[in-house]
N, C-alpha and C positions, 0 to 999 in steps of 0.2 A: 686321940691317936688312932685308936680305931675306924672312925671317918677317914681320916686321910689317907689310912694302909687300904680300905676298901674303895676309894675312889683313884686312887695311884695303880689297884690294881684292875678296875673297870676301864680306866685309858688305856693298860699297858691290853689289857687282852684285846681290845679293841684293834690297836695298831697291828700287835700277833696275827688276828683272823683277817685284816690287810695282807696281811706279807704271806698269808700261807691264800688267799683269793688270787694271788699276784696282781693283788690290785695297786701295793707299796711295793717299788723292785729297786728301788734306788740303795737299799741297806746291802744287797748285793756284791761283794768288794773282797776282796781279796782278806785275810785276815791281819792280827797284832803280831802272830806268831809266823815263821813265814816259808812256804807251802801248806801250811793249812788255811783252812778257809773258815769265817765267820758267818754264823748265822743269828745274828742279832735278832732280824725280824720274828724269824718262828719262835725263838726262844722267849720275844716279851709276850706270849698267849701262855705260854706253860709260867713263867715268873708274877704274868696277873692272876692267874689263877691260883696262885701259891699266897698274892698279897689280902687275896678276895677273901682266901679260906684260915688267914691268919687270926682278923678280931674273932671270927667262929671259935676257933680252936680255944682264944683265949678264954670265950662267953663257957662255951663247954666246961673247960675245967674248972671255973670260979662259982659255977651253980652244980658243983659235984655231981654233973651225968656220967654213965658208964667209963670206964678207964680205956676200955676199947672202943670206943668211938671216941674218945679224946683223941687216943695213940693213933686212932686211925688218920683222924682230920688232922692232927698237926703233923704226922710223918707227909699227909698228902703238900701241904702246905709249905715245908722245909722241902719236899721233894720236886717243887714246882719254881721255888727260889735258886733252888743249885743247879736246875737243866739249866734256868735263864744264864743263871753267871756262866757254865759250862758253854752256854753256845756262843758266848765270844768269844770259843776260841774253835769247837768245834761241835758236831751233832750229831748221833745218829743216823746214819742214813735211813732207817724206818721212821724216822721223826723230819724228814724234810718233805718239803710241800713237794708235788707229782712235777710241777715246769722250773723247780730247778732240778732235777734230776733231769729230764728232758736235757734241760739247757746244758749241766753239764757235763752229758754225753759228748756234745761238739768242743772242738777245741776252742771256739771263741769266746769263750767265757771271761778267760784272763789273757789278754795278749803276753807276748813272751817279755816286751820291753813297752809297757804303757808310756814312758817317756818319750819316745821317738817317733810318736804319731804328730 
């Protein structure tokens, strides 16, 4: 299980440091909830990073190392899994990549009726 949690989260950050390059802009989109906006992309680089330091946390505590570095790495861990869940619906603005904040200075970011084009 731990392979899978550490390669699940090698893809996910992988895609993450796309979306914050703006090299992936497609995840861009309006949000689930509605005037707010999703930020899926940036959020799967903090959520792999959470899956990456998951088997750690669990290696940490099953070989009885310090209780403060456990607490550290699994609070880092659960706190890298809740941004991701959190950014579908919304994010931080100190946690958004520099060209959406650019972009969504201008008003074209979301048309007002995307159906009528």
């Amino acid at each position: 299980m731990g392979l899978a949690s550490l390669l699940a989260g090698l893809i996910m950050m992988l895609c993450g440091i796309n979306a914050y390059r703006g090299r992936w802009r497609k995840w861009l989109q309006p949000g689930l909830i509605p005037r707010v906006d999703s930020y899926v992309g940036p959020g799967l680089l903090y959520g792999g990073i959470g899956f990456c330091l998951a088997p750690l946390s669990a290696l940490l505590a099953d070989n009885n190392s310090p209780r403060a570095l456990t607490a550290v790495v699994v609070s880092l861990a659960i706190g890298g899994i809740l941004v991701w869940l959190l950014s579908t619906a919304w994010l931080p603005r100190f946690m958004r990549p520099r060209w959406v904040k650019v972009k969504q200075g201008s008003s074209d970011l979301f048309p007002a009726n995307p159906g009528a084009r």
